[in-house]
N, C-alpha and C positions, 0 to 999 in steps of 0.2 A: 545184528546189533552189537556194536564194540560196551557200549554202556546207556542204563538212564540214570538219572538221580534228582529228588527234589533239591532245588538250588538253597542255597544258606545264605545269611548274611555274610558269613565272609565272601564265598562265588559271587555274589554282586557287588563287593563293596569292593574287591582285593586280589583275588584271583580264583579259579578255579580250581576245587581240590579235585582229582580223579580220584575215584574210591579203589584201592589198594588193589582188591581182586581184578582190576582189569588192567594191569599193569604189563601184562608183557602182552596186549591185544594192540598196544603203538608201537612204531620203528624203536629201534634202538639208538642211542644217541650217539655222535662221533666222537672219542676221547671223552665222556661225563660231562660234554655240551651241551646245547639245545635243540630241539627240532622242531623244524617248519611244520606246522601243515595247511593243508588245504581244505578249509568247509567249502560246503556250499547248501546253500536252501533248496525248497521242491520248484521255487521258481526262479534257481539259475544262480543268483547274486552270490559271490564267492568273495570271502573270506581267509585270512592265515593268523595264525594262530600262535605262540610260539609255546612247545610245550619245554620243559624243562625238570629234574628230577631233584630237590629239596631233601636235607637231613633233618629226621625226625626223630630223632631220639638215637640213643644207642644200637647203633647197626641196623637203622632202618629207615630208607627212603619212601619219598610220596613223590608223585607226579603232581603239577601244577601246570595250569594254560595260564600265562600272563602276558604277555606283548599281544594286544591286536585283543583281547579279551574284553577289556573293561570299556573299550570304542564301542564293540557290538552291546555290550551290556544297557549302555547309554541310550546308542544308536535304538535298538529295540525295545525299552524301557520294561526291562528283567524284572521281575521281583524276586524277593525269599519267595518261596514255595513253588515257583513255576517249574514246571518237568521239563528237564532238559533228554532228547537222546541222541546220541551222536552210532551214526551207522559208517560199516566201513562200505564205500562206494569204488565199484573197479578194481581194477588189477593195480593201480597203483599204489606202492604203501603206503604217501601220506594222504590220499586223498579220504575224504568222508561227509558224510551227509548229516547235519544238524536240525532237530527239529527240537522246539521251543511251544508248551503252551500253557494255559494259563485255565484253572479253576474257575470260571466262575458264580460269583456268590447268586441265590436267590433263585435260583433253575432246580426247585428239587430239592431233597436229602439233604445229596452230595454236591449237585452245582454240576453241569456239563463243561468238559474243556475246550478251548477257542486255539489253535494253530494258532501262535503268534510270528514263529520266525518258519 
């Protein structure tokens, strides 16, 4: 697993922040460009992605997925709080595997989670 994270309103509204600690788990960018990747789901349907690295503050970058991001967001109707994890898939370095799911309410406690992507 490259990361999970519960998604935030800005991840659904804006882009995806990667959280810092898995920051050298992606390709590296060519000249402080961007990079392609390649999702895909457990049943096939693939997805790109485009990640890219963001100034945050004084001498310090964050990773961001934004191009092809906010489609899937829509496309699979993301909420705040849904667990995102993204797995690296194969020998190849942009490829990975996204899984997507959701809480839900009134099963219990805690609420069992539904695979959504």
């Amino acid at each position: 697993m490259v990361f999970t994270k519960s998604l935030t309103q800005t991840d659904v509204e804006s882009k995806l922040m990667v959280p810092n600690e898995f920051f050298r788990e992606f390709p590296p960018s060519q000249n402080g460009g961007a990079v392609d990747l390649l999702v895909r789901n457990q049943n096939g349907l693939m997805w790109t992605f485009r990640m890219s690295s963001i100034r945050a503050g004084s001498n310090r970058s964050k990773l961001v997925v934004s191009a092809g991001w906010l489609s899937f967001v829509r496309d699979r109707k993301l909420q705040s709080g849904d667990c995102l994890s993204i797995y690296k898939e194969g020998s190849g370095e942009r490829t990975y595997r996204i899984e997507v799911k959701r809480r839900e309410r009134g099963k219990g406690s805690d609420g069992e989670w539904t695979r959504l992507v």
